[in-house]
PyMOL Python script that loads the backbone (N, CA, C, O; Angstrom):
from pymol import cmd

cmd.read_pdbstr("""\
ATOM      1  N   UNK A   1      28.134 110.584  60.455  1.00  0.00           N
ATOM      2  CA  UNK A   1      27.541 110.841  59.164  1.00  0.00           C
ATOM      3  C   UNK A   1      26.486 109.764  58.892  1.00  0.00           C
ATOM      4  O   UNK A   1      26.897 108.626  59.121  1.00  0.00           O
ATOM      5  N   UNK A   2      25.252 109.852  58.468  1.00  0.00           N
ATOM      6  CA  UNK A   2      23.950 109.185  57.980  1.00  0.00           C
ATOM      7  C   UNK A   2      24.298 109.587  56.792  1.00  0.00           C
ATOM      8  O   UNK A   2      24.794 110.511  56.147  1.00  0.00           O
ATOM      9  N   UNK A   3      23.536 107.808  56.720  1.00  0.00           N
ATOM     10  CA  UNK A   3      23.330 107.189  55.021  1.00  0.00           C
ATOM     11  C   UNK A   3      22.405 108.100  54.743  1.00  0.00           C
ATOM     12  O   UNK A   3      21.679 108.799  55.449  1.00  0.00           O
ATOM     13  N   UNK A   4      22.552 107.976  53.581  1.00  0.00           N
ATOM     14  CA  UNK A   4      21.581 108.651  52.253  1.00  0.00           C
ATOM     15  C   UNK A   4      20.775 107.873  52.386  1.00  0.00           C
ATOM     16  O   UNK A   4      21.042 106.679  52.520  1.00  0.00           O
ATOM     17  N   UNK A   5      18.975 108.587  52.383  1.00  0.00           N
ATOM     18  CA  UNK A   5      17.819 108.190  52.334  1.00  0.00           C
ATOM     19  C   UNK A   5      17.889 107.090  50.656  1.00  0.00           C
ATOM     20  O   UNK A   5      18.488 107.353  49.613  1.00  0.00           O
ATOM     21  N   UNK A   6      16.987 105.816  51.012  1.00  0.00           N
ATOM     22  CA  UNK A   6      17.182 105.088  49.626  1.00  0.00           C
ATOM     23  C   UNK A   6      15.494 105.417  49.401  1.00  0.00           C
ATOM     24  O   UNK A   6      14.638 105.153  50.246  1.00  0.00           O
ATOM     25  N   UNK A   7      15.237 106.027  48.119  1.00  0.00           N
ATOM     26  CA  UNK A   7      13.656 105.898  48.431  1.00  0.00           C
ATOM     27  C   UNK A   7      13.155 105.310  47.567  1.00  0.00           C
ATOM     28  O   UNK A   7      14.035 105.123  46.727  1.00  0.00           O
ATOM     29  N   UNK A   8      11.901 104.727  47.128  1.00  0.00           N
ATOM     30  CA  UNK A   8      10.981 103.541  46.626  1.00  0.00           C
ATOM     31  C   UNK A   8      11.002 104.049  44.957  1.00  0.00           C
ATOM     32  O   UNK A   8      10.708 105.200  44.636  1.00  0.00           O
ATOM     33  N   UNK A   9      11.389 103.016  43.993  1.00  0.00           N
ATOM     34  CA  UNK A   9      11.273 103.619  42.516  1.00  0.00           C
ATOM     35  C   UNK A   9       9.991 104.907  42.522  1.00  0.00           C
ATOM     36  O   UNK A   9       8.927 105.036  43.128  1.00  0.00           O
ATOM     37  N   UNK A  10      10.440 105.400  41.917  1.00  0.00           N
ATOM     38  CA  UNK A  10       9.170 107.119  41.355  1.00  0.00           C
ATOM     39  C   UNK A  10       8.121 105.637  40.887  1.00  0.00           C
ATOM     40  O   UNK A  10       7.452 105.376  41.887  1.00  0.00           O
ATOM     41  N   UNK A  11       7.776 104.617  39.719  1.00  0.00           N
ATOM     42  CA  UNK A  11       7.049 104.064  39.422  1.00  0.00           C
ATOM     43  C   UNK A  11       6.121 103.319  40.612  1.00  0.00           C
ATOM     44  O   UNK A  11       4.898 103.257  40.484  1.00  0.00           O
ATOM     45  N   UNK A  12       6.688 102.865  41.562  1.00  0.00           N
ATOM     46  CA  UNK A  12       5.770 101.595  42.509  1.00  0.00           C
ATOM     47  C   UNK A  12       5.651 102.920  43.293  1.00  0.00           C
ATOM     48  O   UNK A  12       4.481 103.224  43.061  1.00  0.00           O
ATOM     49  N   UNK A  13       6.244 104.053  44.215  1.00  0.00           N
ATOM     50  CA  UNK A  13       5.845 105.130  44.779  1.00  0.00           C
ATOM     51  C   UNK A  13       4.740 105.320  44.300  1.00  0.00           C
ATOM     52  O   UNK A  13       3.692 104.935  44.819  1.00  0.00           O
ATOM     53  N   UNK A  14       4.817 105.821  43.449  1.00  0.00           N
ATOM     54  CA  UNK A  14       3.168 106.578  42.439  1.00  0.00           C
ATOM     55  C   UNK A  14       2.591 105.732  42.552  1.00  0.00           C
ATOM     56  O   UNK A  14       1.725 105.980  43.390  1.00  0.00           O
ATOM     57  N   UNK A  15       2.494 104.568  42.121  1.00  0.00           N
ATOM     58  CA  UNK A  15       1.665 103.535  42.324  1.00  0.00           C
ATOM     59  C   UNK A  15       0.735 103.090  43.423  1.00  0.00           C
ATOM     60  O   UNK A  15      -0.430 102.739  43.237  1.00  0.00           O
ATOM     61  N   UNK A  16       1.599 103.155  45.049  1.00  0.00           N
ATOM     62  CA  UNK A  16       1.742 103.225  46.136  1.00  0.00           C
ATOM     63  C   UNK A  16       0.564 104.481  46.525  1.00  0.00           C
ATOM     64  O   UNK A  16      -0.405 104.229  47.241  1.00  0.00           O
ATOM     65  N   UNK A  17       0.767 105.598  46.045  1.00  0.00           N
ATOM     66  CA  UNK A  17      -0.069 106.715  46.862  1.00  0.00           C
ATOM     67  C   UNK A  17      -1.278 106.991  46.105  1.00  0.00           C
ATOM     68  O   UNK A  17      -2.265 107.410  46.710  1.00  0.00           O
ATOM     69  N   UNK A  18      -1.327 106.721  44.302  1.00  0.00           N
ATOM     70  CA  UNK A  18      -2.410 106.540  43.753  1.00  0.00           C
ATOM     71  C   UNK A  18      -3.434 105.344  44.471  1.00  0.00           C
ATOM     72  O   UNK A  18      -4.640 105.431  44.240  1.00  0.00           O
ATOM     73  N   UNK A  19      -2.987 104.373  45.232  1.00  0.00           N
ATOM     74  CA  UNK A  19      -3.736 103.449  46.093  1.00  0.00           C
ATOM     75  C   UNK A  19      -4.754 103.949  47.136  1.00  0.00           C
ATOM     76  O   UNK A  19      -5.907 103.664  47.458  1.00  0.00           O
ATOM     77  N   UNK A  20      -3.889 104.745  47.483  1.00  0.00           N
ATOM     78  CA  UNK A  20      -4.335 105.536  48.899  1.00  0.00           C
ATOM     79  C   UNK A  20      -5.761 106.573  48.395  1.00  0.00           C
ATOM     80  O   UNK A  20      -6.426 107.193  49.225  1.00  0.00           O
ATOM     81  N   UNK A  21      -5.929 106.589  47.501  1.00  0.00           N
ATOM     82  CA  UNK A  21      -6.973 107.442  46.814  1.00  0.00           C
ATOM     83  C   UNK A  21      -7.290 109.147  46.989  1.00  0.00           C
ATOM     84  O   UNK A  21      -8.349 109.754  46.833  1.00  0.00           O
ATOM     85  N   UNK A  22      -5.964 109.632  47.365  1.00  0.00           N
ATOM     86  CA  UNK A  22      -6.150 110.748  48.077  1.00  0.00           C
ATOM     87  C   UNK A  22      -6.614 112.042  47.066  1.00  0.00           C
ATOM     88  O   UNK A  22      -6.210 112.028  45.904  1.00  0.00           O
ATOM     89  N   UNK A  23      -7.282 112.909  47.439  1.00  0.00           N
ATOM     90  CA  UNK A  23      -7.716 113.731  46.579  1.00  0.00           C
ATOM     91  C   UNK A  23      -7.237 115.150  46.058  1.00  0.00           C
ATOM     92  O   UNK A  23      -7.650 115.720  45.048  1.00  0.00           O
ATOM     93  N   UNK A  24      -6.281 115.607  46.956  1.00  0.00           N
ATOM     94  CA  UNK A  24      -5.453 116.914  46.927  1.00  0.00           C
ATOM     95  C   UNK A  24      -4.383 116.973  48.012  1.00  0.00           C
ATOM     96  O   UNK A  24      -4.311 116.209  48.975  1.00  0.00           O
ATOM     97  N   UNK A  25      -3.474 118.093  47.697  1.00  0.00           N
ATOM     98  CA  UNK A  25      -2.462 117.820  48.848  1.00  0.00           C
ATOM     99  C   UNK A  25      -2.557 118.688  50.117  1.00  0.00           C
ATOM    100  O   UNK A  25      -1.628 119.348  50.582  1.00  0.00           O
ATOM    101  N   UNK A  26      -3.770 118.599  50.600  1.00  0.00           N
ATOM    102  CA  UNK A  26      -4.041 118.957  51.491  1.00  0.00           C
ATOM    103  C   UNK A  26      -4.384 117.571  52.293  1.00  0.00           C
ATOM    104  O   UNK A  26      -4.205 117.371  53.494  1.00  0.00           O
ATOM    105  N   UNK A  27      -4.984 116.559  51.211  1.00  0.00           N
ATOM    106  CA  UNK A  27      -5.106 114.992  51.891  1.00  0.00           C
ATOM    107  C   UNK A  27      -3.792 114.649  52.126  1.00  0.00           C
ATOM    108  O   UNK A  27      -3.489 114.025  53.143  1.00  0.00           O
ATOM    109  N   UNK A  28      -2.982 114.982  51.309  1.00  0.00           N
ATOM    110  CA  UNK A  28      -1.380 114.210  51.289  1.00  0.00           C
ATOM    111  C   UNK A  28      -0.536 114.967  52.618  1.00  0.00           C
ATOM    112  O   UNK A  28       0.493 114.496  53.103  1.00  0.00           O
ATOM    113  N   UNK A  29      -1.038 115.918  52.970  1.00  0.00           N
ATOM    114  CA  UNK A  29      -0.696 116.506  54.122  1.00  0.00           C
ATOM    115  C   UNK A  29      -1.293 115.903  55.299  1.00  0.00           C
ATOM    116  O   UNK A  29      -0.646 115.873  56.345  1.00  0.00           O
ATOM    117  N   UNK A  30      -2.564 115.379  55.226  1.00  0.00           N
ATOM    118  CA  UNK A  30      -2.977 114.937  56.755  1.00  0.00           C
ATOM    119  C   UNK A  30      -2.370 113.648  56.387  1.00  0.00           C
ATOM    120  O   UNK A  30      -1.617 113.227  57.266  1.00  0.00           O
ATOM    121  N   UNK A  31      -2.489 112.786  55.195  1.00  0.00           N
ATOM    122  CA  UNK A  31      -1.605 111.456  55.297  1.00  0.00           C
ATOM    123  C   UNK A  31      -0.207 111.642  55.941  1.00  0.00           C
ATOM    124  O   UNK A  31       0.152 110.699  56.646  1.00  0.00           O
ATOM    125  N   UNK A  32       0.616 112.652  55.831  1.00  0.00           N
ATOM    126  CA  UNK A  32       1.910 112.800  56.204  1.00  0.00           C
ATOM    127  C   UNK A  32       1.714 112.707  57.611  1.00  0.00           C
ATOM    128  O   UNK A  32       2.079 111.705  58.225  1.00  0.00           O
ATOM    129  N   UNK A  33       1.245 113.534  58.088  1.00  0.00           N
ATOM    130  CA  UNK A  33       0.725 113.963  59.958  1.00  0.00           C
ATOM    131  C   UNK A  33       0.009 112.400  60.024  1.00  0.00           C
ATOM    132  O   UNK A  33       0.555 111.608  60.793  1.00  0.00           O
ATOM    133  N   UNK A  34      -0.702 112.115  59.566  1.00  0.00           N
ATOM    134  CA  UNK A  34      -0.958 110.002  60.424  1.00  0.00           C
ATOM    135  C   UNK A  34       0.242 109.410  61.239  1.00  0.00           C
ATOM    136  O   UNK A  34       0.348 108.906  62.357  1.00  0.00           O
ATOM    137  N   UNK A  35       1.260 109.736  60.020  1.00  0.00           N
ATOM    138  CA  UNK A  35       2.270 108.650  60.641  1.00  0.00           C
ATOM    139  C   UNK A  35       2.025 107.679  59.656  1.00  0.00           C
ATOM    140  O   UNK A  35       2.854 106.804  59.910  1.00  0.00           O
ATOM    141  N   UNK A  36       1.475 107.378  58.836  1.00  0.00           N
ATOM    142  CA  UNK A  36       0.970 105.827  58.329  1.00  0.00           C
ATOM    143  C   UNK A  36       2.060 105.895  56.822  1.00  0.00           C
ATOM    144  O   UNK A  36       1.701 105.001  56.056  1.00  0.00           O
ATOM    145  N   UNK A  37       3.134 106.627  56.302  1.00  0.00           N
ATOM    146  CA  UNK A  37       3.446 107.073  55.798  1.00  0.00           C
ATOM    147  C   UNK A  37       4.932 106.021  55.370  1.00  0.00           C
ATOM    148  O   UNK A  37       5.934 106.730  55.270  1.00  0.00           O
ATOM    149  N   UNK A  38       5.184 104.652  55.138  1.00  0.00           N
ATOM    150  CA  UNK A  38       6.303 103.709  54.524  1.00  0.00           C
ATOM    151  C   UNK A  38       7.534 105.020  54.840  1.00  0.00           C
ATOM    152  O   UNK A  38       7.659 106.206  54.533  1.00  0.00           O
ATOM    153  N   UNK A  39       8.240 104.086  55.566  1.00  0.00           N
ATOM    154  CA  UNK A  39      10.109 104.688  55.318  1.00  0.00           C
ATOM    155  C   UNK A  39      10.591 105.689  53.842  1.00  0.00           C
ATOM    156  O   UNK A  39      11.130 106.791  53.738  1.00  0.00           O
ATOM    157  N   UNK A  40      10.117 104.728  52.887  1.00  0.00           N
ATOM    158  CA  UNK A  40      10.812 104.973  51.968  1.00  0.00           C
ATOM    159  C   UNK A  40       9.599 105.455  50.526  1.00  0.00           C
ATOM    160  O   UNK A  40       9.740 105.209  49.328  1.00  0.00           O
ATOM    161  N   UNK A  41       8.790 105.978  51.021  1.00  0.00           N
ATOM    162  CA  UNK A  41       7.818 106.893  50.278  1.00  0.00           C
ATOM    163  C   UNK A  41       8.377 108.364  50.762  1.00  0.00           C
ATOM    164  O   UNK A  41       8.192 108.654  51.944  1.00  0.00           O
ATOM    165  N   UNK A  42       9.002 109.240  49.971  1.00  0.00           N
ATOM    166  CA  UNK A  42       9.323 110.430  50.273  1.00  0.00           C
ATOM    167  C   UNK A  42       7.946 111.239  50.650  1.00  0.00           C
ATOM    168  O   UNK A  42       6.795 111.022  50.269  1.00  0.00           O
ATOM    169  N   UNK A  43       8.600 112.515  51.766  1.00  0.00           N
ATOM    170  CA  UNK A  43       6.621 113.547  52.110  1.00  0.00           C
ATOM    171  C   UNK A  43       7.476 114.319  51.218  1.00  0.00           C
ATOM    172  O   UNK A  43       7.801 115.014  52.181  1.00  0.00           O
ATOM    173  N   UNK A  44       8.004 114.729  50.454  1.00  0.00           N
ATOM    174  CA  UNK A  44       8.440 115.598  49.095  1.00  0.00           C
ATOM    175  C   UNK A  44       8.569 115.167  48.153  1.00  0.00           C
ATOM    176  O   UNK A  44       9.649 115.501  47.667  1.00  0.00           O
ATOM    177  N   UNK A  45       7.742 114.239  47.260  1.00  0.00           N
ATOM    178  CA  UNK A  45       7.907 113.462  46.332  1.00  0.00           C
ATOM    179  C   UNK A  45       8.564 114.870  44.887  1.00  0.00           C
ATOM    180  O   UNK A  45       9.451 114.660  44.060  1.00  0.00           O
ATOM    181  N   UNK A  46       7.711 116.235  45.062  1.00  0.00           N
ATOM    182  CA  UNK A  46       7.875 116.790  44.134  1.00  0.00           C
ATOM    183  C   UNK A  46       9.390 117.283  44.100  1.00  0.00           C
ATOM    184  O   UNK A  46       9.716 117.653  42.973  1.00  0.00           O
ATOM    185  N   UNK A  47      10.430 117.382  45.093  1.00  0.00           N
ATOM    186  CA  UNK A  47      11.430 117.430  45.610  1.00  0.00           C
ATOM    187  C   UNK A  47      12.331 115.789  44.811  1.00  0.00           C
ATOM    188  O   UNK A  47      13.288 115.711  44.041  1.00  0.00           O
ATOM    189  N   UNK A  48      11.410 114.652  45.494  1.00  0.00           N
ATOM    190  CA  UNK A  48      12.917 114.243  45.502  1.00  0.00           C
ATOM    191  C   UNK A  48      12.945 113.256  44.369  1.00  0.00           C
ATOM    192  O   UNK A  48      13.734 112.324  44.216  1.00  0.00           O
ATOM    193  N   UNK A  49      11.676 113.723  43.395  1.00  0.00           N
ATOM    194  CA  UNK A  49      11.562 112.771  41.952  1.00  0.00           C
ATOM    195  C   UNK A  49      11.810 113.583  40.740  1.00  0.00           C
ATOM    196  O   UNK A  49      11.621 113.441  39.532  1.00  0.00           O
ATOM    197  N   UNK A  50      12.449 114.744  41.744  1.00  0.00           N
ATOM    198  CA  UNK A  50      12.256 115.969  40.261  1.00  0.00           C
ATOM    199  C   UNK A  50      13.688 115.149  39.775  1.00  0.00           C
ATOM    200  O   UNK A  50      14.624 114.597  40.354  1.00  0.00           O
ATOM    201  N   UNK A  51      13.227 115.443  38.174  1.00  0.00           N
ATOM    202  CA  UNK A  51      13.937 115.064  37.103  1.00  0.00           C
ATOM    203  C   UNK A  51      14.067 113.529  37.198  1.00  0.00           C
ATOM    204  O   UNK A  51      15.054 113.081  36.613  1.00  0.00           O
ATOM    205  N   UNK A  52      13.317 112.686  37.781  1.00  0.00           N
ATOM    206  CA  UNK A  52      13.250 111.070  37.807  1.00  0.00           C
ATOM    207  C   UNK A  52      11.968 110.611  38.009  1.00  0.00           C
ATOM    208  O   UNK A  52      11.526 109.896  38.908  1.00  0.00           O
ATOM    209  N   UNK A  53      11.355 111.178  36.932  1.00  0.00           N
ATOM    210  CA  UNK A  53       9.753 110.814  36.845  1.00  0.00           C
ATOM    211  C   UNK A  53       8.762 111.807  37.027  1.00  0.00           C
ATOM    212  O   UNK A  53       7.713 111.788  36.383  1.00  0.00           O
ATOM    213  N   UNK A  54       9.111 112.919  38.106  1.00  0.00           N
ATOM    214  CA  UNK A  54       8.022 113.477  39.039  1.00  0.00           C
ATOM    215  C   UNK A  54       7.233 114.760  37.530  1.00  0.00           C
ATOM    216  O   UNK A  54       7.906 115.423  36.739  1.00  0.00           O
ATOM    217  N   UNK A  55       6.201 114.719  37.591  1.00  0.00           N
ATOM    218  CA  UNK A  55       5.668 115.118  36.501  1.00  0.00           C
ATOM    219  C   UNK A  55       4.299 116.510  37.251  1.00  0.00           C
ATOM    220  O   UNK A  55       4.242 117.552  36.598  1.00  0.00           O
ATOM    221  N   UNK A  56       3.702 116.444  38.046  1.00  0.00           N
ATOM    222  CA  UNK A  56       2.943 117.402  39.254  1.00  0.00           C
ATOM    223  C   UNK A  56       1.971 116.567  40.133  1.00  0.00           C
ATOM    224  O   UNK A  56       1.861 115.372  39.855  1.00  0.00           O
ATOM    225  N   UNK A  57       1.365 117.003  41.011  1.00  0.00           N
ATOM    226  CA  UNK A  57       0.920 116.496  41.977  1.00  0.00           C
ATOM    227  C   UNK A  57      -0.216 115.539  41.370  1.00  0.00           C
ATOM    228  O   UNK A  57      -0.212 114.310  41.299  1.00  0.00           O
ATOM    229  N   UNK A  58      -1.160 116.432  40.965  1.00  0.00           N
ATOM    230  CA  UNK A  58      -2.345 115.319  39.923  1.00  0.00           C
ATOM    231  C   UNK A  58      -2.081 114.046  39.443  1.00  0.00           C
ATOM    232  O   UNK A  58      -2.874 113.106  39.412  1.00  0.00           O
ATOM    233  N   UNK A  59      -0.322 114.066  38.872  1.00  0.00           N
ATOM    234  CA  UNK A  59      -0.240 112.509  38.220  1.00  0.00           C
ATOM    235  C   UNK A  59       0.206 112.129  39.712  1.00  0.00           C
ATOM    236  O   UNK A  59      -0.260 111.029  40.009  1.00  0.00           O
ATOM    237  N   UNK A  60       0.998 112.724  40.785  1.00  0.00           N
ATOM    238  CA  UNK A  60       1.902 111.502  41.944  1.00  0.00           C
ATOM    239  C   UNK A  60       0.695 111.127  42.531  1.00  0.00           C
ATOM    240  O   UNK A  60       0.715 110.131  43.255  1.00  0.00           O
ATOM    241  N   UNK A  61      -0.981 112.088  42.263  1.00  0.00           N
ATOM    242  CA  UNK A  61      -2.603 111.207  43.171  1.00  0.00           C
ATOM    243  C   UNK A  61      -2.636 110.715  42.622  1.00  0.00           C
ATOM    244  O   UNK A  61      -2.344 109.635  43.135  1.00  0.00           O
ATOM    245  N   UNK A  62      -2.919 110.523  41.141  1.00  0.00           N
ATOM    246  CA  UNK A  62      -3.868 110.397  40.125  1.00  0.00           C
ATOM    247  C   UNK A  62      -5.101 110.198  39.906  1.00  0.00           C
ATOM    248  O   UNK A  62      -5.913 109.314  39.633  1.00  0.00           O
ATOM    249  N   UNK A  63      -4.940 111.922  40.223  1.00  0.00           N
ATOM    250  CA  UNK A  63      -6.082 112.960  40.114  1.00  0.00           C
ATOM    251  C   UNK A  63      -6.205 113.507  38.901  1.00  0.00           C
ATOM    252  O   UNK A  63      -7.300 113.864  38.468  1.00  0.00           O
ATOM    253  N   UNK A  64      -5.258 113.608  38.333  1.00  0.00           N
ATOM    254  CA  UNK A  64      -4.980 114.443  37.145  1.00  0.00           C
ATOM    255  C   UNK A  64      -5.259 115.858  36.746  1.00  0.00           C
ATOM    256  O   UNK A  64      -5.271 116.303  35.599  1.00  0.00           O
ATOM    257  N   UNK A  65      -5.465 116.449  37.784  1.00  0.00           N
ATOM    258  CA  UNK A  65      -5.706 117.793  38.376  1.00  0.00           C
ATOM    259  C   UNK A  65      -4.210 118.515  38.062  1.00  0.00           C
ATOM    260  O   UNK A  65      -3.078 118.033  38.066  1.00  0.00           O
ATOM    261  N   UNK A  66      -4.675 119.812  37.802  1.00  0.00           N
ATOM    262  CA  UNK A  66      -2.991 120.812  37.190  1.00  0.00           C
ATOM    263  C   UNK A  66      -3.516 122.125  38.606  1.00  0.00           C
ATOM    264  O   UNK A  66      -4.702 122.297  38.889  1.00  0.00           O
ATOM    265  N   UNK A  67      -2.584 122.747  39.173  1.00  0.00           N
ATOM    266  CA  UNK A  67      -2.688 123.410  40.375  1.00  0.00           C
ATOM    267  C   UNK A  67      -2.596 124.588  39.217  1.00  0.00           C
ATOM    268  O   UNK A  67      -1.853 124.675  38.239  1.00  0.00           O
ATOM    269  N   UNK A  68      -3.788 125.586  39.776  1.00  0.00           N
ATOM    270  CA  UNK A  68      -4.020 126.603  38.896  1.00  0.00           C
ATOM    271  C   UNK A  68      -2.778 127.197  38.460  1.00  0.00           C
ATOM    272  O   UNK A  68      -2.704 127.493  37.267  1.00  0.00           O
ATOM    273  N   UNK A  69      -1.641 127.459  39.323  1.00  0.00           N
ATOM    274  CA  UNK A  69      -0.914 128.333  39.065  1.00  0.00           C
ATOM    275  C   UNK A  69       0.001 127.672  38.092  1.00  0.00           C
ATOM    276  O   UNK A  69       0.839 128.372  37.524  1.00  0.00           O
ATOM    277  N   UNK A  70      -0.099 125.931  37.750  1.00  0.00           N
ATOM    278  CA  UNK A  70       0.630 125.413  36.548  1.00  0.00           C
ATOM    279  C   UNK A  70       0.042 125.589  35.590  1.00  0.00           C
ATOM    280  O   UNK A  70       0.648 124.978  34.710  1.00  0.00           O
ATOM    281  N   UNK A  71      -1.157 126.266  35.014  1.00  0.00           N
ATOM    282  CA  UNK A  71      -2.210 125.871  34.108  1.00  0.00           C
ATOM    283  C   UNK A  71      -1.168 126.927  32.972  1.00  0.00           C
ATOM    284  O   UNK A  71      -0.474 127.883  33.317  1.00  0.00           O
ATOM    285  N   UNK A  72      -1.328 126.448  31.757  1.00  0.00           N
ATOM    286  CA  UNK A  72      -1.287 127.545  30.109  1.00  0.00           C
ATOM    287  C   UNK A  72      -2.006 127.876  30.078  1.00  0.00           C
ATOM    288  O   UNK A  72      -2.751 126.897  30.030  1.00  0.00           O
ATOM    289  N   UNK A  73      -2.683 128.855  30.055  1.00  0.00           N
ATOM    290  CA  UNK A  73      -4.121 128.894  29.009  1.00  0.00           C
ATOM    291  C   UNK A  73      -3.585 129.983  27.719  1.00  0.00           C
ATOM    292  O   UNK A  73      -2.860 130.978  27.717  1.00  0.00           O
ATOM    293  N   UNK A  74      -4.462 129.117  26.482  1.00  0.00           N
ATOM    294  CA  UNK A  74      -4.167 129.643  24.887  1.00  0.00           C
ATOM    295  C   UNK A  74      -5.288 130.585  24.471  1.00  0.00           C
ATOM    296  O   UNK A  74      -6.497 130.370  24.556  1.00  0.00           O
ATOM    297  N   UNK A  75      -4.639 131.719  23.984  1.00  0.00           N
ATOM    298  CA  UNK A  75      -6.046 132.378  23.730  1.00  0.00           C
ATOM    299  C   UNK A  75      -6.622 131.989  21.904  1.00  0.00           C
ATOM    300  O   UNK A  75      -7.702 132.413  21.494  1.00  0.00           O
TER     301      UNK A  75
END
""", "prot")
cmd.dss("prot")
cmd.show_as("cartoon", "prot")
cmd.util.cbc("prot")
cmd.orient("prot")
């Protein structure tokens, strides 16, 4: 039996990949495939911060971009 993954606070994480300056998760996808990718930075952040910070992809770049299919629109 393997330990449970310990992964990096949701705060210094975000912090961590907002560094990296990446622009969509199509960047966060070739970052994953580098390899260059810390132990303990989850490649499912939206997975494994849900309900402990994780808010959508735009804030984990900070891009602040909403993926069309999250958008409201008010008429």
């Amino acid at each position: 039996m393997s330990a449970k993954k310990v992964w990096r606070p949701f705060e210094e994480a975000r912090e961590f990949v907002r560094s990296l300056k990446l622009r969509n998760q199509t960047e966060w996808k070739e970052y994953l495939e580098s390899g260059e990718r810390p132990n303990d930075i989850p490649s499912s952040p939206d997975s494994n911060y849900k309900n402990n910070g994780w808010i959508n992809w735009g804030d984990w770049l900070g891009t602040g971009s909403i993926a069309t299919k999250n958008r409201v629109y008010l008429s």
